[in-house]
C-alpha positions as CSV (number, residue, x, y, z in Angstrom):
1,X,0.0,0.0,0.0
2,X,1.1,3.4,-0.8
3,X,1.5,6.1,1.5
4,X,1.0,9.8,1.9
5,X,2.9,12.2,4.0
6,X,1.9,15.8,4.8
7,X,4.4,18.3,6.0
8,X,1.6,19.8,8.2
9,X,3.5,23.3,8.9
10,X,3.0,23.9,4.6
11,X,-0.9,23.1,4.8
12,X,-2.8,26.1,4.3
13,X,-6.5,23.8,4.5
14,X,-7.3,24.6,1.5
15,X,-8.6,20.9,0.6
16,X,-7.2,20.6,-2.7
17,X,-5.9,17.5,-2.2
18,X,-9.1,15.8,-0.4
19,X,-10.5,17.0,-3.8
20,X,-8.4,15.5,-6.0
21,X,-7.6,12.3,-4.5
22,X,-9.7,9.6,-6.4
23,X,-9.7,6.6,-4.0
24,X,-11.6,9.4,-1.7
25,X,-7.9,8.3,0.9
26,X,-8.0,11.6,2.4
27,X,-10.0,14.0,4.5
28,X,-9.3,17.2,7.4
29,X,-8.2,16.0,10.5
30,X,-9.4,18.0,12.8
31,X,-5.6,18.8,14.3
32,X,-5.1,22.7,13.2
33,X,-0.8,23.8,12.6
34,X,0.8,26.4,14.2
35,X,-0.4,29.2,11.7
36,X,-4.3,28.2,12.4
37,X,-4.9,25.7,9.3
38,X,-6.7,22.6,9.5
39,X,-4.5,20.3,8.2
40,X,-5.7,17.0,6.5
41,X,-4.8,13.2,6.9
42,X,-5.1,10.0,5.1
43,X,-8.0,8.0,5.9
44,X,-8.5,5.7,3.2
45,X,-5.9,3.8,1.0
46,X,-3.7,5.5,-0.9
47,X,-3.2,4.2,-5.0
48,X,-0.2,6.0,-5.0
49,X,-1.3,8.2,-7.8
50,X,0.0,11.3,-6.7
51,X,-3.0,13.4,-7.4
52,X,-2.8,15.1,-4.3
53,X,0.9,15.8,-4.3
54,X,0.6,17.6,-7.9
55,X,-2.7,19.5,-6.5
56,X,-1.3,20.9,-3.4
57,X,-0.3,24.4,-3.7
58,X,2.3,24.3,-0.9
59,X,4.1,21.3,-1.9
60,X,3.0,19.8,1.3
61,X,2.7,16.4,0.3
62,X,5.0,13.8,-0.5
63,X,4.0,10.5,-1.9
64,X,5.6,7.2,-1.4
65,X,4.7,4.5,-3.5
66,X,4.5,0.8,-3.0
67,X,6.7,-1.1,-5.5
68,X,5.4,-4.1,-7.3
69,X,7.8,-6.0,-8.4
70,X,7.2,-9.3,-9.9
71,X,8.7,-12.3,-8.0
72,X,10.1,-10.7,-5.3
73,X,12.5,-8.2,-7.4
74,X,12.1,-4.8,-7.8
């Protein structure tokens, strides 16, 4: 399973990523950062399709995907 990873000082809440994400992974937390922002988390699992990471103004989101490799290798 992929997984995403938000550098919650960056979140502004602006949701674009709960927006874009089509396996519907991610949602607000209800945790605020240090400037006032709700910032979000993943709920759901993540495709690893980066949606959110190429949405998010701030760059706050960093994607990391789970290899399939066939037969063990990568």
């Amino acid at each position: 399973m992929s997984r995403v990873v938000f550098l919650e000082e960056r979140c502004k809440g602006c949701r674009l990523c709960v927006e874009a994400c089509p396996a519907d992974a991610l949602r607000p937390s209800g945790r605020f950062n240090r400037h006032g922002y709700e910032v979000v988390e993943q709920v759901g699992e993540c495709t690893g399709c980066a949606s959110c990471g190429i949405m998010c103004p701030d760059v706050a989101i960093r994607v990391f995907r789970t290899s399939k490799g066939k037969g063990g290798k990568r």
